[in-house]
C-alpha positions in Angstrom: 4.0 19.7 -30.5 4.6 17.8 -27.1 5.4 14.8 -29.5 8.7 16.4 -30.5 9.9 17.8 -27.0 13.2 16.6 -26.6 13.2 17.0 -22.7 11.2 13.8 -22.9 13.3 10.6 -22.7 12.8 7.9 -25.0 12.3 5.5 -21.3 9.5 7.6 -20.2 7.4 7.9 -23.9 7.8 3.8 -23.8 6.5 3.5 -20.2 4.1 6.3 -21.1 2.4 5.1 -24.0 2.1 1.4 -22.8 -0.2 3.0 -20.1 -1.8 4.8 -22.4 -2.4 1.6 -24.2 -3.4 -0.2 -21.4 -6.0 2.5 -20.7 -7.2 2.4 -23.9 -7.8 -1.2 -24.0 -5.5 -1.8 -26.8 -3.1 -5.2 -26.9 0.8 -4.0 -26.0 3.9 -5.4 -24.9 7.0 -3.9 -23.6 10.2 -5.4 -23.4 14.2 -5.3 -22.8 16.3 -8.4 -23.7 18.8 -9.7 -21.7 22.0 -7.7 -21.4 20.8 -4.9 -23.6 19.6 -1.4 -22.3 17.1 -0.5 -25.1 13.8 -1.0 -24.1 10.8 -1.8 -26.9 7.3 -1.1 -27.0 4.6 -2.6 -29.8 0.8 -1.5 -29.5 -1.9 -3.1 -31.5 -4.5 -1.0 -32.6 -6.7 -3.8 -33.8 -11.0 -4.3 -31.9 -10.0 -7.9 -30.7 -6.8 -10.3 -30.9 -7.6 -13.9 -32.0 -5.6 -17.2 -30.8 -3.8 -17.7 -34.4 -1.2 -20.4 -35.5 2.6 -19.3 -35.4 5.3 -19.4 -38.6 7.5 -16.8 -37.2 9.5 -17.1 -40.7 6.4 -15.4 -42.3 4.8 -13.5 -39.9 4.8 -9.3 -39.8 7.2 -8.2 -36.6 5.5 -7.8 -33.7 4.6 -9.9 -30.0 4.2 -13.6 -29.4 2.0 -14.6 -26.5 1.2 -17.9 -25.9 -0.2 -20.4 -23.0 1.4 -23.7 -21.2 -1.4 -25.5 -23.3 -1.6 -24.5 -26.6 -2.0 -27.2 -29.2 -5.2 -26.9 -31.8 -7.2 -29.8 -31.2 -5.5 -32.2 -33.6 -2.3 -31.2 -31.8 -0.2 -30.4 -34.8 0.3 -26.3 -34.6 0.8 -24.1 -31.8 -2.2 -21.7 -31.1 -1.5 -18.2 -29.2 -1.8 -14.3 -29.3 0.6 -11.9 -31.4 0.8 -8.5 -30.9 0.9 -6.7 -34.4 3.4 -3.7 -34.8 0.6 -1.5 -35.6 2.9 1.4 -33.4 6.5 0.1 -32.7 8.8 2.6 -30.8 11.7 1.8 -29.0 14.4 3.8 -27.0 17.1 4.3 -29.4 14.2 6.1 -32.0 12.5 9.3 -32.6 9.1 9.9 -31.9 7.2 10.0 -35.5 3.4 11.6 -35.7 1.0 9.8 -37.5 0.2 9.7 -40.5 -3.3 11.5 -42.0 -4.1 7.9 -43.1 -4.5 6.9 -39.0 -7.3 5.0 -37.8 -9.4 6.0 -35.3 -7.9 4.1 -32.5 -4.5 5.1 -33.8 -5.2 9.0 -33.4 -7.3 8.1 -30.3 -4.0 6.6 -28.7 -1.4 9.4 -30.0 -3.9 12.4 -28.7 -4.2 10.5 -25.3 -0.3 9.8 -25.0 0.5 13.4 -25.9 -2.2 14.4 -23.2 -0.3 12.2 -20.4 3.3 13.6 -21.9 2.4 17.0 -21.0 1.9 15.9 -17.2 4.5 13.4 -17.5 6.9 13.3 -14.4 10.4 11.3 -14.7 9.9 10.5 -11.1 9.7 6.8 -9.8 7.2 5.9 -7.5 7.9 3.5 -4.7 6.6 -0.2 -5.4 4.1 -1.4 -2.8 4.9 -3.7 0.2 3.0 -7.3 -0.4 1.3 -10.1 1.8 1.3 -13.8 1.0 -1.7 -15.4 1.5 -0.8 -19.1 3.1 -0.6 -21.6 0.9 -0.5 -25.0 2.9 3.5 -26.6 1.9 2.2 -29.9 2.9 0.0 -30.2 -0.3 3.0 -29.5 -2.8 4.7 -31.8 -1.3 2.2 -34.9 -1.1 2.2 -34.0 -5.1 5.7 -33.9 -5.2 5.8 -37.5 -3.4 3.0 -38.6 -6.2 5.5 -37.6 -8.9 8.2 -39.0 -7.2 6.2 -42.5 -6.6 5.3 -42.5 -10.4 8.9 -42.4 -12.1 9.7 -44.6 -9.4 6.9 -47.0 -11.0 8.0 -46.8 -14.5 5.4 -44.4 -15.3 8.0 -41.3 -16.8 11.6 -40.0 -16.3 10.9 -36.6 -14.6 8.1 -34.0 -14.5 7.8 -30.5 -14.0 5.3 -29.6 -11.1 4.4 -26.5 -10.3 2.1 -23.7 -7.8 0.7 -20.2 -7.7 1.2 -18.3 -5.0 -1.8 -15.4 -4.4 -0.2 -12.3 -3.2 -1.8 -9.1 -2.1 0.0 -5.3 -3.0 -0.9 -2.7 -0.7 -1.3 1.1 -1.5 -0.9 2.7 -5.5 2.0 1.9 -7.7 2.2 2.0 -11.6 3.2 -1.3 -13.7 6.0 1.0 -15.4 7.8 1.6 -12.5 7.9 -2.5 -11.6 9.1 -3.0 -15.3 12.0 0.0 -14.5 12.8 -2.0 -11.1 13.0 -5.4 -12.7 15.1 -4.3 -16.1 17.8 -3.1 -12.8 17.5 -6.1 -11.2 17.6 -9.2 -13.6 20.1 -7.6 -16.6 20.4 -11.0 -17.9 16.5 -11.8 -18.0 14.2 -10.8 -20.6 12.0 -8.1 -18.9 8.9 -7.7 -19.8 5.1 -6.5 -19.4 2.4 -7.3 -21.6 -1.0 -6.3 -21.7 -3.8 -8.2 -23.8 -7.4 -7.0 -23.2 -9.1 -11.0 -23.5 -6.1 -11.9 -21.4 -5.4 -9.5 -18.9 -1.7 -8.3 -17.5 1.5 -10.4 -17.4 4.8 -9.5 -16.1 8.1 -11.4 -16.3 11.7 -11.5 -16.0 13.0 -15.1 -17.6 16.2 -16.3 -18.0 15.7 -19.4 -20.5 15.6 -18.8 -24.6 13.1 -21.4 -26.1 14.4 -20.4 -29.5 15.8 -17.4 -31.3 17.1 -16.4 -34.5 19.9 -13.2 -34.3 20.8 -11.2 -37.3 24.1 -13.5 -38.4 21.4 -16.1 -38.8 22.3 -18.2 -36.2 19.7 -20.0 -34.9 20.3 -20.7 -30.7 18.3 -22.6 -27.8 19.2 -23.6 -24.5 18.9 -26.7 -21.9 17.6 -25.0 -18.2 17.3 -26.7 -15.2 18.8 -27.5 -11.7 18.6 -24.7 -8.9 20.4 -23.5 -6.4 20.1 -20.1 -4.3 22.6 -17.6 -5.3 25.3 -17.3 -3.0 27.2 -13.9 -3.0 30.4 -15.0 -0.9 31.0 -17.8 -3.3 32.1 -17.7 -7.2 29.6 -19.3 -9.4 32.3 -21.6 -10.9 32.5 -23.0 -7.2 29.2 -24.4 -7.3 28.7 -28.0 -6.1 25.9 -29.7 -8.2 24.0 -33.0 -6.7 23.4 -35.9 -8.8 19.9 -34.8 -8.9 19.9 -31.6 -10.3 23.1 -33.0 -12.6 20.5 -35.6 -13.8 17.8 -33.1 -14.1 19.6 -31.0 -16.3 21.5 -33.9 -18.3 17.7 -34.9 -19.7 16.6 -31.6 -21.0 19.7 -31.6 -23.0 18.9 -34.8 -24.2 15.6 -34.1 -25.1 17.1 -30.9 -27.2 19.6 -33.3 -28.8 16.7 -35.9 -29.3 14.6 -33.2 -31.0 17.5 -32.0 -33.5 17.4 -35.9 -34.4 14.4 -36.2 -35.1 14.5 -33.6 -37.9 17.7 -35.0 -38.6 19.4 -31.8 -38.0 23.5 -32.6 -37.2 24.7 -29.6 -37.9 24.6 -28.1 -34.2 27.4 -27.2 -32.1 26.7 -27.7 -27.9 28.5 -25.6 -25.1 27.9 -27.0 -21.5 26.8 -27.5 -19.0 28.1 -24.7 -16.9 26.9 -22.7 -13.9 24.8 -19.5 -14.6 22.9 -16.5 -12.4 19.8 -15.3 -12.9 19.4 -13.0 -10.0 18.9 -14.4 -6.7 19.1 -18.1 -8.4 21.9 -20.1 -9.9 21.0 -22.8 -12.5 23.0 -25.5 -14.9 22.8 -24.2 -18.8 23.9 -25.8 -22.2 23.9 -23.7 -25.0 22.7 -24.9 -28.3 23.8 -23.1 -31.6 22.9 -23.7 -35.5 24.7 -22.2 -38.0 21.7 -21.2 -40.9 24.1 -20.1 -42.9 26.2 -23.7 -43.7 23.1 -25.6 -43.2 19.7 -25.0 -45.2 16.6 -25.0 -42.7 14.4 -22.0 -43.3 12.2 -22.7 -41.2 13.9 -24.0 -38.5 12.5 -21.3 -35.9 9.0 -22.6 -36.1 9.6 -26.3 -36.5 11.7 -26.5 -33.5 9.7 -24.3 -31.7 6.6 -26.9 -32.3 8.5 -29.9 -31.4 9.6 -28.0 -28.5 7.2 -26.6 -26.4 6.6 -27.6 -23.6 10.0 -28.6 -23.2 11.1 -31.0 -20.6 12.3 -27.9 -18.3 8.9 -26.9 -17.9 7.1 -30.3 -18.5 8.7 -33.7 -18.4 9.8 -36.6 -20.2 8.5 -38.1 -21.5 6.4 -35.0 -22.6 2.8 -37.1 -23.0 3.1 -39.1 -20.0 4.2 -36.1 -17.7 2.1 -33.5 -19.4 -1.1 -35.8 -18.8 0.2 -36.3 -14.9 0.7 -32.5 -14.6 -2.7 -31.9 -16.1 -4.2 -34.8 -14.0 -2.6 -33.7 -10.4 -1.5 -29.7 -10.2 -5.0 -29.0 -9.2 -4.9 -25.2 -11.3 -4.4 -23.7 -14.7 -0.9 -22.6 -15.9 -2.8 -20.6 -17.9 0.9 -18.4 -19.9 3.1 -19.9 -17.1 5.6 -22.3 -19.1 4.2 -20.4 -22.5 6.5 -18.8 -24.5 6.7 -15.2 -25.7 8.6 -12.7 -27.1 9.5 -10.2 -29.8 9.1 -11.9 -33.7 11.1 -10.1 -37.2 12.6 -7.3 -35.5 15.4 -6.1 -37.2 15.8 -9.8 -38.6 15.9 -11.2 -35.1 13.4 -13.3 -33.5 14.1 -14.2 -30.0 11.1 -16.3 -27.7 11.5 -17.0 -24.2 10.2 -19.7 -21.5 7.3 -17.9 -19.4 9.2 -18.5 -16.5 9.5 -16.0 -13.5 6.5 -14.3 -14.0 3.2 -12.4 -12.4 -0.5 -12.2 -13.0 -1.8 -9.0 -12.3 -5.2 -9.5 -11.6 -5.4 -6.1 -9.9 -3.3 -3.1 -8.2 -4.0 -5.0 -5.5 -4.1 -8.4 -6.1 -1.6 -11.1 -8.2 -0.2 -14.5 -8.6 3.5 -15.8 -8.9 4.3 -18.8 -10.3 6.8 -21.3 -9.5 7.7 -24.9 -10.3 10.6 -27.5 -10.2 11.7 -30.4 -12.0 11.1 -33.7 -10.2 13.2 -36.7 -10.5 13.2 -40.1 -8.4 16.0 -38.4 -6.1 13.9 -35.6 -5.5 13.1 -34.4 -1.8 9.8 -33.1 -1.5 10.4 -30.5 1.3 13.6 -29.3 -0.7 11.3 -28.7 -3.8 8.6 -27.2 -1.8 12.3 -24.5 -0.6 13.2 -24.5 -4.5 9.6 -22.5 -5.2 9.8 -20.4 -2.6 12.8 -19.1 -3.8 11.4 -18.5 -7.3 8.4 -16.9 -6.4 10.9 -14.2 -4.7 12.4 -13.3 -8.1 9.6 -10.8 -8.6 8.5 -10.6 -5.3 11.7 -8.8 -4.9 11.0 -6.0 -6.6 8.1 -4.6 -4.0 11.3 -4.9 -1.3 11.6 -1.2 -0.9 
């Protein structure tokens, strides 16, 4: 059978069947984390995916999807999509048939993937070229200037504001060959596409671990924030901060230190800050690491990962006062901007990501890219308007033929 054909790379069945997913109408998500070349694909063969509660500790492996806003309505657990492992495949594994047991849908997708493998062509196609449509930079910046007034007034420390930016894609291109482009492009970025029928089509490439749990049991999260434009001619190390983005970045590790507190977690070790590159961008980082081994938390994953979200690189602090201003003034829904997402119990590693970087597909022809920046009183509102421009390229540059 096709299914066995060795001529067939591992890449192309991936970026094959999560077409053939797509097409189908089944849930999928394909991914490659940073600084690793295997790429992995999950497809869910279930009729409808439900918002559900998260306790990664407990849950079958598979896909976590979730939005900016995505408390239940007494705001104690976080509400999202998962992506079952109904098919998991990945680059470094052989193709299995199914099994005589297979649903429906399941032999449904395998006889349509093995229909596409037999036209299958390794060939890339060239990305489209894109258009922004104008967005008026005065009007982030009067909001910019109303965040800025407010922690001037006492009313929070710093808050996260962000836009979308509609952009049209002109001619055919395939959503495999923008995932191939970005996994070159941003090697230290989790890469990934994923595909939920009630939701549509999301693609991103973020640098910034919310929280992740490798094999050794070491539990690690991160403190992201301050932005400058990558500078080829100049080693990273050389980087001159200002006392605003210094400040910006000193309060998101302090709310990660206030939030190990509160659970009165000590046991963590800190690394930072230092100066890192995630493509055309630099940023300030501190590394946060718990050893799960010396100290007992089993479900330290889930708990953190509720006190969390939205952290104050993608909302504010403090988080009520700033999350109600962002919800009060940004004049559009995040919608799974500033979520989280990522791959849950795969080979004893979960790893979840910020939904930062990322692209809406509405259709071939039409998307959205999101940026945002943190604002403090020293911000400059013309600067931060500059700051989201250069986010919104990370993805844009991919269609740069």
């Amino acid at each position: 059978m096709m299914m066995n054909d060795i001529s067939i790379s591992t890449k192309k069945i991936i970026l094959t069947a999560f077409e053939t997913a797509k097409q189908l109408n089944f849930a999928t998500a394909i991914w490659r984390l940073p600084n690793q070349s295997e790429i992995s694909i999950v497809v869910d063969f279930s009729d409808k995916l439900e918002l559900q509660t998260y306790s990664l500790e407990q849950t079958d492996k598979g896909f976590a999807f979730s939005p900016f806003q995505n408390k239940n309505k007494d705001g104690t657990d976080l509400l999202g999509y998962f992506i079952k492992a109904d098919w998991y495949f990945t680059s470094n594994s052989e193709l299995q048939e199914p099994s005589f047991r297979a649903s429906e849908r399941e032999k449904k997708f395998f006889e349509t993937l093995e229909n596409h493998l037999q036209n299958h062509s390794e060939e890339q196609t060239e990305l489209p070229s894109y258009h922004l449509i104008e967005t008026l930079s005065q009007s982030h910046q009067n909001l910019v200037q109303k965040g800025v007034e407010a922690i001037k007034s006492g009313a929070f420390q710093k808050v996260v504001l962000s836009r979308r930016q509609e952009v049209t894609l002109e001619g055919e291109w395939k959503i495999s060959d923008l995932f191939t482009k970005l996994c070159k492009m941003y090697p230290n970025a989790l890469v990934s596409v994923v595909f939920i029928p009630e939701i549509g089509l999301w693609v991103g490439a973020s640098p910034e671990i919310l929280v992740s749990l490798d094999k050794n049991n070491i539990f690690r999260t991160m403190a992201l924030a301050g932005t400058q434009a990558y500078n080829p001619d100049l080693e990273i190390s050389q980087a001159v901060w200002t006392q605003k983005e210094i400040e910006e970045q000193a309060l998101v590790s302090r709310y990660i230190i206030n939030t190990f507190k509160k659970i009165r977690l000590r046991e963590f070790e800190e690394d930072g800050p230092k100066t890192v590159r995630a493509g055309n961008l630099i940023h300030l980082r501190t590394d946060f690491w718990v050893d799960l081994n010396e100290v007992q938390y089993p479900d330290l994953l889930t708990i953190m990962l509720g006190l969390l979200h939205p952290t104050s690189a993608v909302c504010g602090m403090p988080k009520p006062e700033s999350l109600d201003f962002i919800l009060q003034n940004e004049g559009y829904n995040r919608e799974f901007y500033c979520g989280f997402l990522g791959q849950v119990n795969f080979q004893k590693e979960t790893h979840i990501f910020v939904n930062l970087r990322c692209m809406q597909i509405i259709n071939p022809q039409k998307a959205y890219v999101y940026a945002g920046g943190g604002i403090t009183a020293h911000s400059n509102p013309e600067k931060e308007w500059n700051e989201t421009v250069h986010k919104t390229q990370t993805l844009l540059k991919a269609f740069e033929n």
